[in-house]
C-alpha positions in Angstrom: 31.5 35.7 -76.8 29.8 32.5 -75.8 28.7 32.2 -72.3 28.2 29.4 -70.7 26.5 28.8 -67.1 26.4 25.8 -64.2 24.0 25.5 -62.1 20.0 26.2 -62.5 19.1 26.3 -59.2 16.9 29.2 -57.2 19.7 31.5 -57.3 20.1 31.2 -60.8 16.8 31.7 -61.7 15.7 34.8 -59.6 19.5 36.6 -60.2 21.9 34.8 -62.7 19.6 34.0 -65.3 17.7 37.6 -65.8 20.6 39.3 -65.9 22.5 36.3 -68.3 19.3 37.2 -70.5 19.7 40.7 -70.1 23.2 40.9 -71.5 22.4 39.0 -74.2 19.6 41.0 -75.2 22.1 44.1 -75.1 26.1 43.4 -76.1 25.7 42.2 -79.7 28.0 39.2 -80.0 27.0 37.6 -76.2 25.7 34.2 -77.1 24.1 32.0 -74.7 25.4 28.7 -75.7 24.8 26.6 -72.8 23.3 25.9 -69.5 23.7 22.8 -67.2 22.2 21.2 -63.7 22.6 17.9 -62.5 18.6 18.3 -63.0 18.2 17.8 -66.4 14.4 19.0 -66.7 15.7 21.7 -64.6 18.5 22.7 -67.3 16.3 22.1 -69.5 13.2 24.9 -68.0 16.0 27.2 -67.7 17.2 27.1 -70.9 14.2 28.1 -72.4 13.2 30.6 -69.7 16.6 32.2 -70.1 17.4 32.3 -73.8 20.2 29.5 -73.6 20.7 27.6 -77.0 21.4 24.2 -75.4 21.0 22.1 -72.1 23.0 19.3 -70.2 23.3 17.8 -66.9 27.0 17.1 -67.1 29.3 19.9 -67.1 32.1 18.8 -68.9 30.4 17.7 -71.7 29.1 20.6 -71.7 32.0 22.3 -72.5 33.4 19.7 -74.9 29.9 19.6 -76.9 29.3 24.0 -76.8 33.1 24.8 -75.9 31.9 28.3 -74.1 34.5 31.4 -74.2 33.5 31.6 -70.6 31.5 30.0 -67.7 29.6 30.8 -65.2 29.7 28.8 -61.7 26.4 28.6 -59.5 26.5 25.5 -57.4 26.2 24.7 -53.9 29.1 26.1 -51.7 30.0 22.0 -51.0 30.6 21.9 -54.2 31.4 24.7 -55.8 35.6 24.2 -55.1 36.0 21.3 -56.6 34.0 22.3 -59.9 35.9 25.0 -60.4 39.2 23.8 -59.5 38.6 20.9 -62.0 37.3 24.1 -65.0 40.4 26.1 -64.4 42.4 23.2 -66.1 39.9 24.1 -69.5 41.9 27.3 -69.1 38.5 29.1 -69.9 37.5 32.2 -67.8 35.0 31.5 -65.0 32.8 33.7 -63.0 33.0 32.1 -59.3 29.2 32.7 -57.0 30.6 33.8 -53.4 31.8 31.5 -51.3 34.4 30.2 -53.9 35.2 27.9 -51.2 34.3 27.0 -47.7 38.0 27.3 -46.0 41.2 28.9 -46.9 42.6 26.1 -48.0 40.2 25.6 -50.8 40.5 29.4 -52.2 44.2 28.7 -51.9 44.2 25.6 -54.5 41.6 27.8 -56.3 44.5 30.5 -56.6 47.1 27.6 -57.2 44.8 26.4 -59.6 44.0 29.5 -61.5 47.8 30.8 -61.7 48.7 27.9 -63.3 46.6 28.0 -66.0 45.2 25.3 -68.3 46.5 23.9 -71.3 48.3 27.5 -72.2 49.8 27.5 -69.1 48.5 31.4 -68.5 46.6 32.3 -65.7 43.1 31.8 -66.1 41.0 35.1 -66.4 38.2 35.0 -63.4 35.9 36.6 -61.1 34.3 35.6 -57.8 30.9 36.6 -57.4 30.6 38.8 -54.1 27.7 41.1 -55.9 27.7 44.3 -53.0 30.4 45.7 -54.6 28.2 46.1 -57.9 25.0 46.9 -56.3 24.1 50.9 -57.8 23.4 52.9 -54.3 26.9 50.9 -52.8 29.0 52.0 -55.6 27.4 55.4 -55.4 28.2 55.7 -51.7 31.6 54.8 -52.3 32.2 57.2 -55.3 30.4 60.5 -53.2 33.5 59.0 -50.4 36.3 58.9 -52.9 35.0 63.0 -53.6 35.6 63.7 -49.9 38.4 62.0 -48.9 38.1 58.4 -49.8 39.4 55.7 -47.7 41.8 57.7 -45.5 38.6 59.7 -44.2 36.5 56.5 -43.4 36.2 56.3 -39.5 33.8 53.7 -39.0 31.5 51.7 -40.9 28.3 49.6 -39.6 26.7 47.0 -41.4 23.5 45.1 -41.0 22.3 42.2 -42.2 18.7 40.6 -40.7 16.9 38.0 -42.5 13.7 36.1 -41.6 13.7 32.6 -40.6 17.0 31.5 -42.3 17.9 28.8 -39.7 20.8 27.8 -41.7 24.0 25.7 -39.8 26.3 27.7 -41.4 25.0 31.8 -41.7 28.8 31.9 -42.6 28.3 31.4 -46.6 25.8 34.9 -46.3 27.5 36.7 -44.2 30.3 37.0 -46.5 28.3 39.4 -48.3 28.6 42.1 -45.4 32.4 40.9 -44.8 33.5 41.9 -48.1 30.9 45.1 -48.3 32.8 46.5 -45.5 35.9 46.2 -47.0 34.7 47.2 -49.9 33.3 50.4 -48.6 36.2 51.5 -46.3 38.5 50.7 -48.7 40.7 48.9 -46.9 41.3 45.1 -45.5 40.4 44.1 -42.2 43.9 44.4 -39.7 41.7 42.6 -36.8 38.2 41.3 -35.2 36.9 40.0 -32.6 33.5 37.7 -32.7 30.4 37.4 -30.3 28.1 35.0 -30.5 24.3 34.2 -29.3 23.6 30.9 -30.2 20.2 30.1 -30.5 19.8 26.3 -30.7 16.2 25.9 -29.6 15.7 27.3 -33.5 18.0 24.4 -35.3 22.0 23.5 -35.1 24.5 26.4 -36.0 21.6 28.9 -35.7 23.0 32.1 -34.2 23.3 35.5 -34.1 26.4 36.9 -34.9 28.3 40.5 -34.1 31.6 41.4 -35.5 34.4 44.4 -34.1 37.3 44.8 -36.4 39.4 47.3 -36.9 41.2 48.0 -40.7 44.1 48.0 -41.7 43.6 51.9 -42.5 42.9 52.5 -39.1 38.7 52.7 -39.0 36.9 50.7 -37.0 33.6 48.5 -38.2 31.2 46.9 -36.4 29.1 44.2 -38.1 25.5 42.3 -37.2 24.2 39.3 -38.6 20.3 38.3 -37.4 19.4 35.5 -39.6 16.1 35.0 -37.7 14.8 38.8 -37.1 11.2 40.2 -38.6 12.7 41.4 -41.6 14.8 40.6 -44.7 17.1 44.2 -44.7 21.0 45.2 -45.3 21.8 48.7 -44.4 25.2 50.4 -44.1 26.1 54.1 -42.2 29.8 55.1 -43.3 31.1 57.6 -40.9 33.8 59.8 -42.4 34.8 63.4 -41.3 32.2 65.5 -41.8 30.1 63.2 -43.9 27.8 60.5 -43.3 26.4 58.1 -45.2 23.2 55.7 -45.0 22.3 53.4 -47.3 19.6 51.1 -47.5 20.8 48.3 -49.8 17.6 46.9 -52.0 18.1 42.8 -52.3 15.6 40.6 -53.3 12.4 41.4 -52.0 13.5 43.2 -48.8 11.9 45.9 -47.0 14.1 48.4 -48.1 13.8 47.9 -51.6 14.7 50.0 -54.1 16.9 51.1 -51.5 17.8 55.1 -50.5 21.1 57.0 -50.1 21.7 59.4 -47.6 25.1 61.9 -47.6 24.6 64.1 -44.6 27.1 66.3 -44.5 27.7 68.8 -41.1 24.3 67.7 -39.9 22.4 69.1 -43.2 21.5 66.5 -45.9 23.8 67.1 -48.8 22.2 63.9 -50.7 19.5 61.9 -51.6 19.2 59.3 -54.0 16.7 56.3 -54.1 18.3 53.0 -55.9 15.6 53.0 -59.1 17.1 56.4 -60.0 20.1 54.9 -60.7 21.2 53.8 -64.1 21.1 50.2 -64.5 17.6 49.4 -64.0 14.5 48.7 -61.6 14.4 45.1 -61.4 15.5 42.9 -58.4 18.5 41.5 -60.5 19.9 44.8 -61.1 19.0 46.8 -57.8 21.0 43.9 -56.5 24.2 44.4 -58.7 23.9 41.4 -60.4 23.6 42.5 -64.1 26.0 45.3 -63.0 28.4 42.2 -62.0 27.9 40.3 -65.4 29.0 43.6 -67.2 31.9 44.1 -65.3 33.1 40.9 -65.6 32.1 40.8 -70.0 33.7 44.3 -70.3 36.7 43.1 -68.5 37.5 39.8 -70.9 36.7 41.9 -74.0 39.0 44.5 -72.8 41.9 41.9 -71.8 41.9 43.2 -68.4 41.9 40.7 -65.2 38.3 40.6 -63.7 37.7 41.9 -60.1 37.5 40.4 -57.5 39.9 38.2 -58.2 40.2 34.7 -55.9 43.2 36.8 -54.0 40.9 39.9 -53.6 38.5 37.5 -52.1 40.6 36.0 -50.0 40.5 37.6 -46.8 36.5 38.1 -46.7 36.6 33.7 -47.2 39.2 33.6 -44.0 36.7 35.6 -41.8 33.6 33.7 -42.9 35.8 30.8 -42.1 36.3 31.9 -38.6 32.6 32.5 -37.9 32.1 29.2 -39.9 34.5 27.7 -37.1 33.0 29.8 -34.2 36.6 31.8 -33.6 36.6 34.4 -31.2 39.3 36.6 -32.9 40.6 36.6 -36.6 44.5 38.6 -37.1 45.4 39.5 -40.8 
């Protein structure tokens, strides 16, 4: 297969590109053909930190001049709908980073876009890019909750996601990341939420904190925080089911917590333990972050013929309830 990737940015140097290099250097056959950036010495530094064969700063000639078997999308989330709108049409398969689109409407002519398919006129194979669901010690948690009950046994779930000194305008295009890990780890879509919101504008426009109660569709309730401006860069997550709990400490970037811990208490005892290094898959940032773990889903799935996950509709929902903290909603109603 030959892989080809947009976008050589920050993200896709500290995540994309190790694990891009990574697969390469294990599934015989992976080819990295290709890398582009509106940057071209950019493209061009990535490519040979990475292992790509060739660089451009134009992405469609790109894939007239190294026709890729599949693409990889890492561009600013202003940008990032129209790209791939305009790639679905190349009816090659595309790997989307999260948000795939700012609003609903966007995902929705990305959906449009994608079912219609290119010049076959089959639906185009694709993945967005919303990495907690790959991360080891979040996949283990929700594997030890399928043993004891699965999702009909989840009764609540917090998350928590604290950063340090993000004054971003929109906290919306991160906090996705927690919005989908809770669905994700309840197994289940949201039903409804309700939003608060302390807005902090002595620190910059948009700058807020941000708390989240919803209730899912399977009946468990969530509650979720967002504290972009805290003393520490952490993610954690306690699943609540009957009799067992779950903590885990979810290892991203550099953060606090990393490589991250699992805790399944079961009755008050600790049934559990497991830190996130232990895990198969590797030690490295990219990988206790389940980005390499993303990269072979999404291969295994094309080789296999099977439609990648998530899919733009899987995403859907978690891109409607970013959209309402985007817009500064007080409620959202599946």
């Amino acid at each position: 297969m030959r892989l080809g990737s947009i976008g050589c940015g920050r993200h896709a140097e500290s995540s994309h590109g190790p694990a891009q290099a990574k697969c390469a250097a294990t599934r015989p056959g992976l080819e990295l053909v290709a890398c582009c950036d509106v940057d071209a010495g950019r493209a061009d530094e990535h490519r040979r930190r990475f292992g790509f064969a060739q660089a451009y700063s134009d992405p469609f000639a790109m894939i007239e001049a190294a026709k890729p078997d599949a693409v990889v999308v890492i561009v600013p989330e202003d940008a990032i709908a129209d790209l791939s709108e305009r790639l679905f049409a190349y009816a090659i398969p595309l790997l989307i980073e999260k948000p795939p689109g700012r609003t609903l409407a966007e995902v929705d002519r990305l959906i449009a876009a994608a079912e219609r398919g290119g010049r076959g006129g089959a639906p185009v194979p694709h993945q967005v890019g919303l990495n907690r669901r790959f991360v080891p010690l979040l996949r283990e948690a929700r594997k030890r909750l399928e043993a004891v009950g699965g999702a009909s046994s989840v009764q609540h779930v917090h998350y928590e996601m604290t950063r340090v000194d993000r004054r971003d305008s929109d906290f919306s295009v991160t906090a996705i990341h927690g919005i989908d890990a809770v669905r994700y780890l309840a197994g289940s879509d949201y039903a409804q939420a309700r939003f608060r919101y302390r807005e902090l504008p002595e620190l910059g426009p948009g700058v807020a904190n941000i708390f989240m109660d919803a209730v899912m569709a399977s009946g468990a309730t969530a509650h979720l925080a967002f504290c972009p401006v805290a003393g520490v860069l952490v993610e954690r997550a306690a699943i609540h089911a009957l009799d067992h709990t779950f903590f885990v400490h979810v290892p991203l970037w550099a953060a606090f917590d990393s490589p991250g811990r699992l805790q399944h208490i079961e009755r008050g005892k600790l049934a559990g333990e497991v830190v996130g290094s232990s895990l198969p898959g590797g030690a490295e940032a990219f990988e206790l972050g389940g980005f390499h773990a993303e990269y072979e889903a999404f291969l295994d799935d094309l080789a296999a013929g099977r439609a990648p996950s998530p899919s733009l509709r899987e995403a859907r929902q978690s891109v409607a309830i970013a959209e309402q903290i985007r817009l500064r909603r007080d409620e959202f109603r599946a």
